[in-house]
gemmi code that builds the backbone of each chain (N, CA, C; Angstrom):
import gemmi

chains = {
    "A": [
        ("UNK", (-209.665, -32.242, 40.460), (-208.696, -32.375, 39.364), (-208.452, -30.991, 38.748)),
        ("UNK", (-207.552, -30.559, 38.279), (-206.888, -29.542, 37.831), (-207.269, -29.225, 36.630)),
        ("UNK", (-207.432, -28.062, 36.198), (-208.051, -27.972, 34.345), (-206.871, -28.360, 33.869)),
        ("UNK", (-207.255, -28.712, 32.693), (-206.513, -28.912, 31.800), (-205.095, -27.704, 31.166)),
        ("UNK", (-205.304, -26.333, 31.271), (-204.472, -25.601, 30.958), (-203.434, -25.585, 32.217)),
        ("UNK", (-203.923, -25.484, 33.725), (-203.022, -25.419, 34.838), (-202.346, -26.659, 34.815)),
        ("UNK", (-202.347, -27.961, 34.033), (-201.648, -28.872, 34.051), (-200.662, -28.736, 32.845)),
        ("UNK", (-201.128, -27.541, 31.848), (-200.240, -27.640, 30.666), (-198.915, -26.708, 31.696)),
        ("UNK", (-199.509, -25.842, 31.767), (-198.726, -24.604, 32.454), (-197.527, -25.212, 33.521)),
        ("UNK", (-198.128, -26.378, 34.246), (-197.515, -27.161, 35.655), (-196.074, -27.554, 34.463)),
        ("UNK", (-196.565, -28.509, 33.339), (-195.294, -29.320, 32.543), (-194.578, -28.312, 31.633)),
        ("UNK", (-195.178, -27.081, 31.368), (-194.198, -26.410, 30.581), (-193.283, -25.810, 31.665)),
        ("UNK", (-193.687, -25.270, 32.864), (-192.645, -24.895, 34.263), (-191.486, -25.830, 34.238)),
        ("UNK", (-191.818, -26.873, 34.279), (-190.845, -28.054, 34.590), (-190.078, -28.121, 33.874)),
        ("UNK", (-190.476, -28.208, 32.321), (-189.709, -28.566, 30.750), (-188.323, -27.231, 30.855)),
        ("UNK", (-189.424, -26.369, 31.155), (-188.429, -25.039, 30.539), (-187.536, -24.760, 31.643)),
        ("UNK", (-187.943, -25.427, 33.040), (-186.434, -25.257, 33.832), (-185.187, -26.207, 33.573)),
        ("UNK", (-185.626, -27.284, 32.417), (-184.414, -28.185, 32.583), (-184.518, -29.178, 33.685)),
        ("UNK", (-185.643, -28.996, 34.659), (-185.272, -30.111, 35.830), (-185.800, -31.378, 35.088)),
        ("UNK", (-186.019, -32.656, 36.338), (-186.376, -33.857, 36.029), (-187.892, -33.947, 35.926)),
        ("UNK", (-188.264, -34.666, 35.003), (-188.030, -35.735, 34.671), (-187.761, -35.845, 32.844)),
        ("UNK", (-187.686, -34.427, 32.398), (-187.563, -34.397, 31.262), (-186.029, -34.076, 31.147)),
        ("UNK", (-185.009, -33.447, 32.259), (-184.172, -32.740, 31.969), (-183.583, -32.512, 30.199)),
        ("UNK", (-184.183, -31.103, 29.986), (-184.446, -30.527, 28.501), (-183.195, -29.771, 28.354)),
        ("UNK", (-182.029, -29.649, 27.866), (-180.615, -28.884, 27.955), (-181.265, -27.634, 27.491)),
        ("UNK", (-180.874, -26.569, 27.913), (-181.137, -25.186, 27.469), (-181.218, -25.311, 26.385)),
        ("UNK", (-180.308, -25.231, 25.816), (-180.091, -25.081, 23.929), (-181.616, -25.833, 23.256)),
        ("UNK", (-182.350, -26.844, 23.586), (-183.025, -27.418, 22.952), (-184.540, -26.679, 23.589)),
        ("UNK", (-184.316, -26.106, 24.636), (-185.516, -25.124, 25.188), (-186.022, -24.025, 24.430)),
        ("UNK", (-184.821, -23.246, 23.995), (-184.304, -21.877, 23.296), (-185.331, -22.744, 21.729)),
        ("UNK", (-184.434, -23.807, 20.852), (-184.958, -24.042, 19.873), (-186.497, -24.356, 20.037)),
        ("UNK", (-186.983, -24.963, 21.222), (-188.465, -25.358, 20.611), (-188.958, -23.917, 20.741)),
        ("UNK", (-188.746, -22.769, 21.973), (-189.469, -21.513, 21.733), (-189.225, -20.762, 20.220)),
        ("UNK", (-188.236, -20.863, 19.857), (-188.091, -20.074, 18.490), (-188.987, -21.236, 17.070)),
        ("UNK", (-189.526, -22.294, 17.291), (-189.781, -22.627, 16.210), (-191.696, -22.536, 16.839)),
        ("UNK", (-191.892, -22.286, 18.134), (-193.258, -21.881, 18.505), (-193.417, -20.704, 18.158)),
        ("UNK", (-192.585, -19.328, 18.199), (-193.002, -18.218, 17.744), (-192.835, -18.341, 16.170)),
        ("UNK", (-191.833, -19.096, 15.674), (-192.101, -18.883, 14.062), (-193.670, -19.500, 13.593)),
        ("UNK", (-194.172, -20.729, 14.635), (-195.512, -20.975, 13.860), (-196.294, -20.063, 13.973)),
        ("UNK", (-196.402, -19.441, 15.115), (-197.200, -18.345, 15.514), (-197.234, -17.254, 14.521)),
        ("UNK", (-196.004, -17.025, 14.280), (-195.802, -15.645, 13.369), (-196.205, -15.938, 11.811)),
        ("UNK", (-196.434, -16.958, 11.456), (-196.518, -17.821, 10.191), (-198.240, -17.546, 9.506)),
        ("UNK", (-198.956, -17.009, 10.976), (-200.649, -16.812, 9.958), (-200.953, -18.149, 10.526)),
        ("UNK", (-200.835, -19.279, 10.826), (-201.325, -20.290, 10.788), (-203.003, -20.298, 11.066)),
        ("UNK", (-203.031, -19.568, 12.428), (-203.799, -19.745, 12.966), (-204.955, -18.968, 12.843)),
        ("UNK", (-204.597, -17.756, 11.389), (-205.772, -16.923, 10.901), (-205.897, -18.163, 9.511)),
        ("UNK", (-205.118, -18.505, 9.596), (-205.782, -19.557, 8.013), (-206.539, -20.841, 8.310)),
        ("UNK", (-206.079, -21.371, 9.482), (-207.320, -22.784, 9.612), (-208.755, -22.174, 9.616)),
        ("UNK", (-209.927, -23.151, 9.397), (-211.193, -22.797, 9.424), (-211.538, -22.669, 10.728)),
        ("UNK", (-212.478, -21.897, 10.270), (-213.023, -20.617, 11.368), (-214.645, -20.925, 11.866)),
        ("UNK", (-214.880, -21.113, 12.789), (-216.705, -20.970, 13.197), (-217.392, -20.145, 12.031)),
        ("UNK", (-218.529, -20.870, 11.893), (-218.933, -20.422, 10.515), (-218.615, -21.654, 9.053)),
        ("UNK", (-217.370, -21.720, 9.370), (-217.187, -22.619, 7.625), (-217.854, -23.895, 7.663)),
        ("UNK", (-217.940, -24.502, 6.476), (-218.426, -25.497, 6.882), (-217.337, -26.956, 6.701)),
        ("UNK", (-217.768, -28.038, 8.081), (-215.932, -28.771, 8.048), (-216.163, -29.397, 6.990)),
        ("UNK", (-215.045, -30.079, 6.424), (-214.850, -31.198, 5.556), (-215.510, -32.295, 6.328)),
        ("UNK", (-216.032, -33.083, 5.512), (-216.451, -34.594, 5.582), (-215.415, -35.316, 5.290)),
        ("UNK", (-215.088, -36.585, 5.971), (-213.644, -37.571, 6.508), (-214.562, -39.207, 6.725)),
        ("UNK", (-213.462, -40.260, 5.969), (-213.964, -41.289, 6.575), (-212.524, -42.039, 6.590)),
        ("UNK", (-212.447, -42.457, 8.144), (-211.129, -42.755, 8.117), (-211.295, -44.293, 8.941)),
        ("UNK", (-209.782, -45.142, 9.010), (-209.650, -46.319, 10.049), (-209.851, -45.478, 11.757)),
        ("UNK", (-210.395, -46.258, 12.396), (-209.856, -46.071, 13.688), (-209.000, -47.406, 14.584)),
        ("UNK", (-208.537, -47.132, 15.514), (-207.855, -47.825, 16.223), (-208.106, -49.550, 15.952)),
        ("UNK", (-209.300, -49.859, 15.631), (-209.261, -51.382, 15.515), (-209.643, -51.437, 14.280)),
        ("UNK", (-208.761, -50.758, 13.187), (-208.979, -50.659, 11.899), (-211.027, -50.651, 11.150)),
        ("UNK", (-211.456, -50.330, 12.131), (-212.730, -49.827, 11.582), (-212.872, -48.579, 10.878)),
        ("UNK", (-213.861, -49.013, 9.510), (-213.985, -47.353, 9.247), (-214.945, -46.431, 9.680)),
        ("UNK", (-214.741, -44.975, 9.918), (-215.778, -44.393, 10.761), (-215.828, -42.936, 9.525)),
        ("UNK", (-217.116, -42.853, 9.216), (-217.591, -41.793, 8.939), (-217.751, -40.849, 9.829)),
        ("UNK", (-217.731, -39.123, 9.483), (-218.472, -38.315, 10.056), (-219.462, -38.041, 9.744)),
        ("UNK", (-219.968, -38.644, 8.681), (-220.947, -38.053, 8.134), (-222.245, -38.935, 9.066)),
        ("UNK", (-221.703, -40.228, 9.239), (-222.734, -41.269, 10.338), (-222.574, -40.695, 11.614)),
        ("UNK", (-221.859, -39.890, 12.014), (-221.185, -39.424, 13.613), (-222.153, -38.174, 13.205)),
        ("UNK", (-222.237, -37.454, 12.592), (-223.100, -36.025, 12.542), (-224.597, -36.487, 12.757)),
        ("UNK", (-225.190, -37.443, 11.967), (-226.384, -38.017, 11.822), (-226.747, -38.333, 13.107)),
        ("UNK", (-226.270, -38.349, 14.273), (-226.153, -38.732, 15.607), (-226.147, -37.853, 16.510)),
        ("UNK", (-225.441, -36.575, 15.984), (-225.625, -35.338, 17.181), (-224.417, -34.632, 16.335)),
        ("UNK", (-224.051, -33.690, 17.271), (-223.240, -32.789, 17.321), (-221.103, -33.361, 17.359)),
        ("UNK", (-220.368, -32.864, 16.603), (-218.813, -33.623, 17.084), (-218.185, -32.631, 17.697)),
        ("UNK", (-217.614, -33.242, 17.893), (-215.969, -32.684, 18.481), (-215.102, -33.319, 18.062)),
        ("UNK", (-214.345, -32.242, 17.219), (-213.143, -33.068, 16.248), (-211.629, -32.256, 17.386)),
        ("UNK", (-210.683, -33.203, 17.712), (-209.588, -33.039, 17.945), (-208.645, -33.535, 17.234)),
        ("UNK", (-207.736, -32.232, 16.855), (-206.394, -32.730, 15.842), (-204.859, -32.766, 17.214)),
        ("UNK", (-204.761, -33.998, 16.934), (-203.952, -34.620, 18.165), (-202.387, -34.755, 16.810)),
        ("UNK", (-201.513, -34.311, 17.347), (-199.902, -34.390, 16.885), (-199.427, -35.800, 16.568)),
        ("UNK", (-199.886, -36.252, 18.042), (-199.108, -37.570, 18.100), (-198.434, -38.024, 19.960)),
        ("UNK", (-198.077, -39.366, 20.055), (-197.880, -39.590, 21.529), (-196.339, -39.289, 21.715)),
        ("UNK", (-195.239, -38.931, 20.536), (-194.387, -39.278, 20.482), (-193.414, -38.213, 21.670)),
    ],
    "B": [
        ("UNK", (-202.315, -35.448, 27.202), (-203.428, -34.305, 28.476), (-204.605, -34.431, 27.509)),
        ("UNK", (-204.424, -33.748, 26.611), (-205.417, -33.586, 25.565), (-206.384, -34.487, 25.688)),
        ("UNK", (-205.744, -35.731, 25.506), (-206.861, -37.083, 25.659), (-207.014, -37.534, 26.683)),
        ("UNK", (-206.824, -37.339, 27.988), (-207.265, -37.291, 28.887), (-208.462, -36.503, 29.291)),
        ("UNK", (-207.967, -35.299, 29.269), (-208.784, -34.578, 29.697), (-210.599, -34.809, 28.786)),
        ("UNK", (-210.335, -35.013, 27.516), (-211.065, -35.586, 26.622), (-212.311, -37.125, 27.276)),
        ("UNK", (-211.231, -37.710, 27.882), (-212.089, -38.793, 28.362), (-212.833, -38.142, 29.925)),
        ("UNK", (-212.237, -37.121, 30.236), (-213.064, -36.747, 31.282), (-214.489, -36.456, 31.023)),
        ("UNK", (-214.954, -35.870, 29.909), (-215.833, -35.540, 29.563), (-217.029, -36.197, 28.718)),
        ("UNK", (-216.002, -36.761, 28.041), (-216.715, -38.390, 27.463), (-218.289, -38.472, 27.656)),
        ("UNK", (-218.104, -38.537, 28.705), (-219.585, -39.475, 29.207), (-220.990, -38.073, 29.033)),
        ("UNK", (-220.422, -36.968, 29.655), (-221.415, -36.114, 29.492), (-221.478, -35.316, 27.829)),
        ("UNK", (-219.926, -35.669, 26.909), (-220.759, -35.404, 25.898), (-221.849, -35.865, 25.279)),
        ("UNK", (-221.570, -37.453, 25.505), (-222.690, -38.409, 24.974), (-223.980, -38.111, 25.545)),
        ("UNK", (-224.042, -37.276, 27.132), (-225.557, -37.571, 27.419), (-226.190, -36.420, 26.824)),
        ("UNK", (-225.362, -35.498, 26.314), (-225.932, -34.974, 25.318), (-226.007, -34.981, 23.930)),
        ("UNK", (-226.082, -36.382, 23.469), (-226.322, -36.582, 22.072), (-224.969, -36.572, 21.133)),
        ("UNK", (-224.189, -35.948, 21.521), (-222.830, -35.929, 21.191), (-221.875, -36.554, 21.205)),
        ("UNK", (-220.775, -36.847, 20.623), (-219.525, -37.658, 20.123), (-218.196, -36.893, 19.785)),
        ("UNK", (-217.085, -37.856, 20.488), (-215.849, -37.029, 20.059), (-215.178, -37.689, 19.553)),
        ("UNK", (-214.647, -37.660, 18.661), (-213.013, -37.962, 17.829), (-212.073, -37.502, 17.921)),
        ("UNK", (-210.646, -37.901, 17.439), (-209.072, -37.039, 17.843), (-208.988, -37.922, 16.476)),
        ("UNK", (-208.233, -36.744, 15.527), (-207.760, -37.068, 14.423), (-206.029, -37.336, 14.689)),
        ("UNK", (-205.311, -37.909, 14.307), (-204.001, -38.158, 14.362), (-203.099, -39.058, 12.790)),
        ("UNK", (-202.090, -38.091, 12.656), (-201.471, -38.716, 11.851), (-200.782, -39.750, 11.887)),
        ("UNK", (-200.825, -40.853, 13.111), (-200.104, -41.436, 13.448), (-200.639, -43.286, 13.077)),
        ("UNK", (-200.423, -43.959, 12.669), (-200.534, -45.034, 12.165), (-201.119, -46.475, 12.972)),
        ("UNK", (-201.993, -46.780, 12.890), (-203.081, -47.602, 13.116), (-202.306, -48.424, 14.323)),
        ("UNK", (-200.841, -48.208, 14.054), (-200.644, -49.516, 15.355), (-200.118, -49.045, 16.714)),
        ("UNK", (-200.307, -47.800, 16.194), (-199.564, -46.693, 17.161), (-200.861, -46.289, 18.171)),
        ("UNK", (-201.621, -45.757, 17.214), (-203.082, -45.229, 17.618), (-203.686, -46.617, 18.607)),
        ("UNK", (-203.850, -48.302, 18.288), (-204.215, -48.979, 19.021), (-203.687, -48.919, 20.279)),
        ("UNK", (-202.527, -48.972, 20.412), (-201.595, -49.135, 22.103), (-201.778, -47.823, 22.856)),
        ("UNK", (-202.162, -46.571, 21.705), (-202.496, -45.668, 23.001), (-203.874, -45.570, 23.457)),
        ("UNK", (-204.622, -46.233, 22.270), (-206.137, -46.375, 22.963), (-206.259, -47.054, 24.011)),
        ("UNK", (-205.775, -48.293, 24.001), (-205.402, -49.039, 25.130), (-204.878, -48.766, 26.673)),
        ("UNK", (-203.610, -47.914, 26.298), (-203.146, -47.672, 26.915), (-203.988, -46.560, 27.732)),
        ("UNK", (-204.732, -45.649, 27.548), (-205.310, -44.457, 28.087), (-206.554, -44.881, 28.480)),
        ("UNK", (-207.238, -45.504, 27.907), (-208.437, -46.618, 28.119), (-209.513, -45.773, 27.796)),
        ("UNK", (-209.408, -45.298, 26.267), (-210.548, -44.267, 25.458), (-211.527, -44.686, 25.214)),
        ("UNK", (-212.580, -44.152, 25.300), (-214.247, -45.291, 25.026), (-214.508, -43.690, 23.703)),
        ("UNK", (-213.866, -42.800, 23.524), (-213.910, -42.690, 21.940), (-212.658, -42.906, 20.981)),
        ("UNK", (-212.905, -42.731, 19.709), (-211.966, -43.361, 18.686), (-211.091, -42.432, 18.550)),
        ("UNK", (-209.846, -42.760, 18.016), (-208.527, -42.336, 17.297), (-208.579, -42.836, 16.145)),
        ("UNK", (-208.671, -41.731, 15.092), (-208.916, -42.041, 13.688), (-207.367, -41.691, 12.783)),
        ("UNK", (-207.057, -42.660, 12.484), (-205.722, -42.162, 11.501), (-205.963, -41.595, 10.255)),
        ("UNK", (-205.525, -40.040, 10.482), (-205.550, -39.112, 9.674), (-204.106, -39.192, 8.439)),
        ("UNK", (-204.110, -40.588, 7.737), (-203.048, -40.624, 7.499), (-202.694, -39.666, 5.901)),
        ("UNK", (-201.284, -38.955, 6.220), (-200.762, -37.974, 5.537), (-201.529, -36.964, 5.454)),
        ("UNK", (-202.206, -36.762, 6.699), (-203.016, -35.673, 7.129), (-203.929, -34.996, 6.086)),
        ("UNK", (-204.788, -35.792, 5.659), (-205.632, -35.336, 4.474), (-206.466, -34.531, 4.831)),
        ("UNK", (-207.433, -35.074, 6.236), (-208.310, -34.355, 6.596), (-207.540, -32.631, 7.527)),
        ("UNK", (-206.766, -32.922, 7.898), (-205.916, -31.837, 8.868), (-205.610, -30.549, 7.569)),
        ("UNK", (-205.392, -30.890, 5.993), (-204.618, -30.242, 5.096), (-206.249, -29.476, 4.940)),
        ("UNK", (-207.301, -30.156, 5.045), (-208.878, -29.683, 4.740), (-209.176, -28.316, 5.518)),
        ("UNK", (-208.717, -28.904, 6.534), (-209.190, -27.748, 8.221), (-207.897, -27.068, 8.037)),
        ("UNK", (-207.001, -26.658, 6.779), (-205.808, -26.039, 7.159), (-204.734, -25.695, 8.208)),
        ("UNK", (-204.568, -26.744, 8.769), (-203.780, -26.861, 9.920), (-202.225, -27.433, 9.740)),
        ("UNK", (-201.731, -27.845, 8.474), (-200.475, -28.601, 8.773), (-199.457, -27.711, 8.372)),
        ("UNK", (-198.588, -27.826, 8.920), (-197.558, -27.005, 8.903), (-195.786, -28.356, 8.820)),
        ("UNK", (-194.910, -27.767, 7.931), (-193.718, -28.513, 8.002), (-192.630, -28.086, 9.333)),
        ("UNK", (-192.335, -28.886, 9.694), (-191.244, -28.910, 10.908), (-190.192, -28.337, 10.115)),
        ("UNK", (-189.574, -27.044, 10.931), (-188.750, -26.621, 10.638), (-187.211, -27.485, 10.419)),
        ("UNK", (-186.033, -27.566, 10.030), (-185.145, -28.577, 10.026), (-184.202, -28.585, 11.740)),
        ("UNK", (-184.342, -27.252, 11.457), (-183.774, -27.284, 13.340), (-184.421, -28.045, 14.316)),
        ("UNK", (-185.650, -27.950, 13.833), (-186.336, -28.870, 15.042), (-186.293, -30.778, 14.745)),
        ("UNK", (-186.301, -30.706, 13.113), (-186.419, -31.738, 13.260), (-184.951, -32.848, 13.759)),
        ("UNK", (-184.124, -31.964, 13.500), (-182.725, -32.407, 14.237), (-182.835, -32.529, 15.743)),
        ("UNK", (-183.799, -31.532, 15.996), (-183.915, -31.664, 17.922), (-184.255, -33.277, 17.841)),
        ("UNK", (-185.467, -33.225, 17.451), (-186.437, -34.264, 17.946), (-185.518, -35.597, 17.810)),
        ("UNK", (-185.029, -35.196, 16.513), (-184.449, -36.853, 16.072), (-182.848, -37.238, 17.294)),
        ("UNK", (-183.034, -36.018, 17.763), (-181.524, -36.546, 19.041), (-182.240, -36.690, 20.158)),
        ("UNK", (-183.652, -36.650, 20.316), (-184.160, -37.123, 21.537), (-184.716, -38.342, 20.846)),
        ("UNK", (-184.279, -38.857, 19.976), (-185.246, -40.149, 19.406), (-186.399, -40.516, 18.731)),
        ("UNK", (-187.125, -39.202, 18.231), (-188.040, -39.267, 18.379), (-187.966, -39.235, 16.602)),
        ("UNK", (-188.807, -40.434, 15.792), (-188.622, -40.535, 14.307), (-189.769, -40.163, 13.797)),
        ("UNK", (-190.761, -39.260, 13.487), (-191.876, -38.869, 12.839), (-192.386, -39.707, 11.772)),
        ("UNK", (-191.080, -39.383, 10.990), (-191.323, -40.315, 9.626), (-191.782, -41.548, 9.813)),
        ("UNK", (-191.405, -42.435, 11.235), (-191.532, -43.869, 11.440), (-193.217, -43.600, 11.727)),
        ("UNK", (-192.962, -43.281, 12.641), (-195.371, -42.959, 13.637), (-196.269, -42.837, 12.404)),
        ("UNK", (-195.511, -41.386, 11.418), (-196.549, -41.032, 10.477), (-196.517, -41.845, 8.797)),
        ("UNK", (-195.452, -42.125, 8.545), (-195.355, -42.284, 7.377), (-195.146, -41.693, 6.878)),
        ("UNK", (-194.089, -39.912, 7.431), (-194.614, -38.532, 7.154), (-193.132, -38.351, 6.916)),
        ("UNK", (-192.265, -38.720, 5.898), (-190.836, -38.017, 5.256), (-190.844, -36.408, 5.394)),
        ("UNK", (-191.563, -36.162, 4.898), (-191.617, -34.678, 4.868), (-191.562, -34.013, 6.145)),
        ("UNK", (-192.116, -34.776, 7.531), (-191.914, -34.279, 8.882), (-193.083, -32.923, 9.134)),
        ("UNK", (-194.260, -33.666, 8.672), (-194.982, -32.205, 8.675), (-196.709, -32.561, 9.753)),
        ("UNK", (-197.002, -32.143, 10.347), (-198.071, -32.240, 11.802), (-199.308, -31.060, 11.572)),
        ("UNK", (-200.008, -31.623, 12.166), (-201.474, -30.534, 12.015), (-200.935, -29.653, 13.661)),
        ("UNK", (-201.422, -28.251, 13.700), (-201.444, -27.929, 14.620), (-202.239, -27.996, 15.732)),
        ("UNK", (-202.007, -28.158, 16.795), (-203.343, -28.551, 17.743), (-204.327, -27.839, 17.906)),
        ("UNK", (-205.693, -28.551, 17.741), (-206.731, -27.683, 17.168), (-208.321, -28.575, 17.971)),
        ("UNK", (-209.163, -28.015, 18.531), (-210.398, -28.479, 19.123), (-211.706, -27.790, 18.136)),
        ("UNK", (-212.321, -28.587, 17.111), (-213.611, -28.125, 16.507), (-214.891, -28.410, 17.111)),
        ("UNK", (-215.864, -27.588, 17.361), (-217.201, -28.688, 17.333), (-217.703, -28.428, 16.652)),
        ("UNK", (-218.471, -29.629, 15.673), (-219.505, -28.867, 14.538), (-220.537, -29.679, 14.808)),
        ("UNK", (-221.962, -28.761, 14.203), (-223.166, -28.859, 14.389), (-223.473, -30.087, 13.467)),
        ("UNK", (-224.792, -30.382, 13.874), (-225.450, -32.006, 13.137), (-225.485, -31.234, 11.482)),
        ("UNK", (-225.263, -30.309, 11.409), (-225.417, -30.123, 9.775), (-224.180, -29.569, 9.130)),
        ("UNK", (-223.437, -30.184, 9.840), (-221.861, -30.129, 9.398), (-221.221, -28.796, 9.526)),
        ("UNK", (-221.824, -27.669, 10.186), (-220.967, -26.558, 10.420), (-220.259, -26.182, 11.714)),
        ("UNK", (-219.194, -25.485, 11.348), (-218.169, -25.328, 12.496), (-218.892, -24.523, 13.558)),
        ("UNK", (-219.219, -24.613, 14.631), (-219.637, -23.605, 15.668), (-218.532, -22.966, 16.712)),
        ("UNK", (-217.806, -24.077, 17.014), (-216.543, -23.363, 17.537), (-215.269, -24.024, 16.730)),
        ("UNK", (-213.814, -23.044, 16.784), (-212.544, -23.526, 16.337), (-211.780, -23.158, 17.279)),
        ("UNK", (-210.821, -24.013, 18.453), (-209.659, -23.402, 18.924), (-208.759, -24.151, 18.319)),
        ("UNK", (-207.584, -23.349, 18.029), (-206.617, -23.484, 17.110), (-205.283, -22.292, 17.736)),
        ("UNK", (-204.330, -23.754, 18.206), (-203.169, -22.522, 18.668), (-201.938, -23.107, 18.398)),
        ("UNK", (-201.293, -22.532, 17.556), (-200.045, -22.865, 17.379), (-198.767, -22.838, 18.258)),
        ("UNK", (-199.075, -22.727, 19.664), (-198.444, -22.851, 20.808), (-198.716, -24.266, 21.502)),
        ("UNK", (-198.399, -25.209, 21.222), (-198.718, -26.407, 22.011), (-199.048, -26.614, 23.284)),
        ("UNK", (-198.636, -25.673, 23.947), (-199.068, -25.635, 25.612), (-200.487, -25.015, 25.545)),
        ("UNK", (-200.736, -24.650, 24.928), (-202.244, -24.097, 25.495), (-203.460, -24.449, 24.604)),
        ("UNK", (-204.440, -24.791, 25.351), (-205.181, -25.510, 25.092), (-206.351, -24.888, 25.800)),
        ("UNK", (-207.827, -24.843, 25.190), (-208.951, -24.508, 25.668), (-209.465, -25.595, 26.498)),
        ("UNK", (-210.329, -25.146, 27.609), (-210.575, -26.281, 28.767), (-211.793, -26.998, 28.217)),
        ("UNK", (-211.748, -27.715, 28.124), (-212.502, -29.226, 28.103), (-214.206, -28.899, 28.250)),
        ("UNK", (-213.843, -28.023, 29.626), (-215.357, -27.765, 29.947), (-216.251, -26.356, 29.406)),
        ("UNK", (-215.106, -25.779, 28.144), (-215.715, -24.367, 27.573), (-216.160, -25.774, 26.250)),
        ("UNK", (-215.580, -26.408, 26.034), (-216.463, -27.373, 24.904), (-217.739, -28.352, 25.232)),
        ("UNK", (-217.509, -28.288, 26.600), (-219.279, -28.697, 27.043), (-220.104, -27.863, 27.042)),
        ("UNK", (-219.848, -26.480, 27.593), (-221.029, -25.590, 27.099), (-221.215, -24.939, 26.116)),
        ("UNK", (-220.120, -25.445, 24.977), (-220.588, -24.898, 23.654), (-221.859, -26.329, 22.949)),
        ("UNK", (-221.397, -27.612, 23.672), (-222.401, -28.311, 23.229), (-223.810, -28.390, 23.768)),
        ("UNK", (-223.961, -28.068, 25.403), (-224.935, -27.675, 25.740), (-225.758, -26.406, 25.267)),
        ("UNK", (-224.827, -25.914, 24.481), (-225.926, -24.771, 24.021), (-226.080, -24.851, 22.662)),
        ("UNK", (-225.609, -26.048, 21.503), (-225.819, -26.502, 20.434), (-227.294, -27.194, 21.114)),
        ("UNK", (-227.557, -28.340, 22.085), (-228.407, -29.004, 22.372), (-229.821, -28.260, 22.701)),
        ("UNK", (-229.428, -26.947, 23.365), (-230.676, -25.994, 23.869), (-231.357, -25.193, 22.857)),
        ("UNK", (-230.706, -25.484, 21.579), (-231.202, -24.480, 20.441), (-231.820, -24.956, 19.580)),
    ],
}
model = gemmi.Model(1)
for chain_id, residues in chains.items():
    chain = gemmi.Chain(chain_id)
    for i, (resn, *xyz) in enumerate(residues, 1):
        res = gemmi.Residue()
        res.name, res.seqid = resn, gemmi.SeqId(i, " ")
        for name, pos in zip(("N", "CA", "C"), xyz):
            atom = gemmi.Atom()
            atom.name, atom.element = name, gemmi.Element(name[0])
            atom.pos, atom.b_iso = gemmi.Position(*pos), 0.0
            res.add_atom(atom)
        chain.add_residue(res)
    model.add_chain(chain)
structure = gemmi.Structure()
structure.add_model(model)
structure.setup_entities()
């Protein structure tokens, strides 16, 4: 199986030629690169927390409306938190 | 991909004592059909109006150009998130230690790129060896 970045790399090839199965019209190619370099250029990514800080504590629903602490998930081992956009 | 690649690993985070989550702003009924759908044996926690994402400083507002893109490919934010304002955490991979500190942060405001799956197993294998 392919890492994970050579599969990002495989769908951004595709996206940014316009072919199928996304066919992406230029014009809307052009806009998502200019609003990726404005986040970029924005600091974002010197302002989120950094190795070292310490994270926030969260207790949220999950998928079958359960609530899940991290603070019970830490008590258990080590996390891995992923901030996911969305499927849309 | 993200969560895919995520469930690849799954199993050997756990055999090392470890657990993963994906925070998402996206709304409990949304989050069920893709758990389902992807067939995740960890959780999707709705980060709703991105409270915890605003913590880890990650959210950023959609520019209006874009959000005009999106909305002519169909795509309604406001509907998934509950999110008028049109505003998303940037994609971001933490691991933190059993005493709540960050040991690693990737954080890239380029959506295509993403740290591999398996540089976050040996940051946990070497949380476990210490």
């Amino acid at each position: 199986m392919a890492g994970l970045q050579q599969r990002l790399d495989e769908f951004k090839t595709t996206f940014d030629s316009g072919a199928p199965p996304y066919n992406a019209p230029h014009e809307a190619i052009e806009t998502m690169h200019r609003a990726t370099a404005e986040l970029k250029a924005s600091g974002i990514e010197d302002r989120s927390l950094k190795a070292g800080d310490p994270a926030p504590g969260f207790t949220l629903f999950n998928q079958d409306h359960v609530q899940v602490a991290s603070s019970d998930l830490l008590r258990q081992g080590p996390l891995v938190i992923s901030f996911f956009r969305g499927h849309w | 991909m993200e969560l895919e690649a995520l469930q690849q690993i799954h199993s050997d985070v756990r055999a090392l004592g470890a657990e993963i989550v994906v925070l998402t702003p996206e709304l409990e009924r949304y989050t069920r059909a893709l758990h389902k759908k992807l067939n995740l044996t960890f959780d999707i926690l709705t980060d709703l109006h991105l409270n915890v994402a605003s913590q880890f400083r990650l959210v950023f507002t959609l520019p209006d150009y874009l959000r005009d893109l999106y909305k002519s490919f169909g795509s309604t934010l406001d509907r998934f998130h509950d999110e008028p304002e049109y505003r998303l955490p940037v994609p971001a991979r933490y691991v933190v230690d059993k005493l709540g500190t960050i040991r690693s942060a990737d954080v890239n405001a380029d959506y295509t790129v993403r740290s591999e799956p398996s540089e976050t197993l040996k940051q946990l294998q070497r949380l476990a060896g210490s």
